[in-house]
C-alpha positions as CSV (number, residue, x, y, z in Angstrom):
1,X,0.0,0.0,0.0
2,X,2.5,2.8,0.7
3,X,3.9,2.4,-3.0
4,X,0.5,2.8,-4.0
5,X,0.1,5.8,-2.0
6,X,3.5,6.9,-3.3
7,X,2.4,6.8,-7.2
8,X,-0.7,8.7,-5.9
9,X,-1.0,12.2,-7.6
10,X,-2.8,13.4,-4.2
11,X,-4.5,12.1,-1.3
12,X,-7.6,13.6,0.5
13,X,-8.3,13.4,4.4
14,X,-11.7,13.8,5.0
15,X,-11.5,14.8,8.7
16,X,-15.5,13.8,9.5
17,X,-15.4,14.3,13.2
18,X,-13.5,18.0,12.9
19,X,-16.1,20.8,11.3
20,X,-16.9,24.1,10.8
21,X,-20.4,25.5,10.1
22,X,-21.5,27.3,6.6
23,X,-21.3,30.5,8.3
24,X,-18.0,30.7,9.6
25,X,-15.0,30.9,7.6
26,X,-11.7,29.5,7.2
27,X,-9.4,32.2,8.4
28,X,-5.2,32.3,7.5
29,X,-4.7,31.5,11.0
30,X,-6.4,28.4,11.7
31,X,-5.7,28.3,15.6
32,X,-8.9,28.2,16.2
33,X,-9.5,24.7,14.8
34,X,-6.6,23.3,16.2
35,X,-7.8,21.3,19.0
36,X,-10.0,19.6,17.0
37,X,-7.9,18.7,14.4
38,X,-5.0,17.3,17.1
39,X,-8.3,15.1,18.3
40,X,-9.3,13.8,14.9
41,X,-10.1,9.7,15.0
42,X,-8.2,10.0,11.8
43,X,-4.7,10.7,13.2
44,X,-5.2,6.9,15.1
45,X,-6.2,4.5,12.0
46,X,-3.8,2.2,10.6
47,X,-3.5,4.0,7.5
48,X,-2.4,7.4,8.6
49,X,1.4,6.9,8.7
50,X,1.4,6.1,5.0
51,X,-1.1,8.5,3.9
52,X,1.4,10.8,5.5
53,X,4.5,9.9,4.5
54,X,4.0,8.8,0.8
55,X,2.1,11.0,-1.3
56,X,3.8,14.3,-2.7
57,X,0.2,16.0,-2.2
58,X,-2.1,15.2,0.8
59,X,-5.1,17.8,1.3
60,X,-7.3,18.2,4.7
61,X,-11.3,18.8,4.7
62,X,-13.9,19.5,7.0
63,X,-16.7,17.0,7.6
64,X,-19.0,19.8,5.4
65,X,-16.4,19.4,2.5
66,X,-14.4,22.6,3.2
67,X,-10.5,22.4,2.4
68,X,-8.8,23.1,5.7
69,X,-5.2,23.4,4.1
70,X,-2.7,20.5,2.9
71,X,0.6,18.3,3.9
72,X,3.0,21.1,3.6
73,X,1.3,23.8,5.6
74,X,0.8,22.0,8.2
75,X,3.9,20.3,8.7
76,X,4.5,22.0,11.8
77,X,1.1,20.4,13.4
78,X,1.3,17.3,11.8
79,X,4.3,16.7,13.7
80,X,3.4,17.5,17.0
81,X,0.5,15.5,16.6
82,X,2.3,12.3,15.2
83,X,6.1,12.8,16.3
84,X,6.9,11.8,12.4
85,X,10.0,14.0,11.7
86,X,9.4,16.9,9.1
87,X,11.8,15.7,6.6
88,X,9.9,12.3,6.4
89,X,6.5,14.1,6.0
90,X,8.8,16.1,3.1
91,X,9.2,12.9,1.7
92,X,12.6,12.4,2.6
93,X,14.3,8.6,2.2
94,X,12.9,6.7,5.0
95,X,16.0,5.0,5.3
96,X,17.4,8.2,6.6
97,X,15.4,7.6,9.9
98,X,16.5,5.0,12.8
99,X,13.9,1.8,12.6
100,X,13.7,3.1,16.3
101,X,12.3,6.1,15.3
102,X,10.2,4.9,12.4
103,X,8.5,2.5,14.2
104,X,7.7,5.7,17.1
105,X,5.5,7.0,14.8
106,X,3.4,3.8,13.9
107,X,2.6,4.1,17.9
């Protein structure tokens, strides 16, 4: 699967338990939907570390279908959230990282 994810042009997350009513919008800084996001069931399904690591192009929604933002934007957040190094979610060669550490972020 994670060469299949690799070949992948883009991968969509569909956060469906983080959301935002019609009304409001998505603003620059989106602080204000960070705790949800760090709660999301999605960062804890077995297919997360590969959706991470292996596409070039990985974009977040909303449960109502809004775009929250994508991979490289959030870097920062994704890796407080999963402890997977920035240069891996940059798609550097996973070799490059100790199976010690690898393995730390399938936890």
């Amino acid at each position: 699967m994670l060469r299949w994810y690799r070949d992948a042009v883009k991968c969509y997350v569909y956060l469906s338990d983080v959301s935002t009513n019609d009304h409001d919008e998505v603003s620059a800084s989106l602080q204000s939907w960070e705790p949800a996001r760090r709660k999301s069931r999605w960062f804890t399904r077995g297919w997360t570390l590969q959706e991470l690591l292996a596409p070039s192009s990985v974009e977040f929604f909303f449960s109502n279908g809004k775009q929250l933002d994508d991979k490289r934007s959030l870097e920062r957040l994704l890796h407080e959230i999963t402890g997977i190094a920035v240069p891996a979610l940059q798609r550097a060669p996973l070799a490059e990282f100790s199976i010690h550490e690898r393995m730390s972020w399938a936890k």
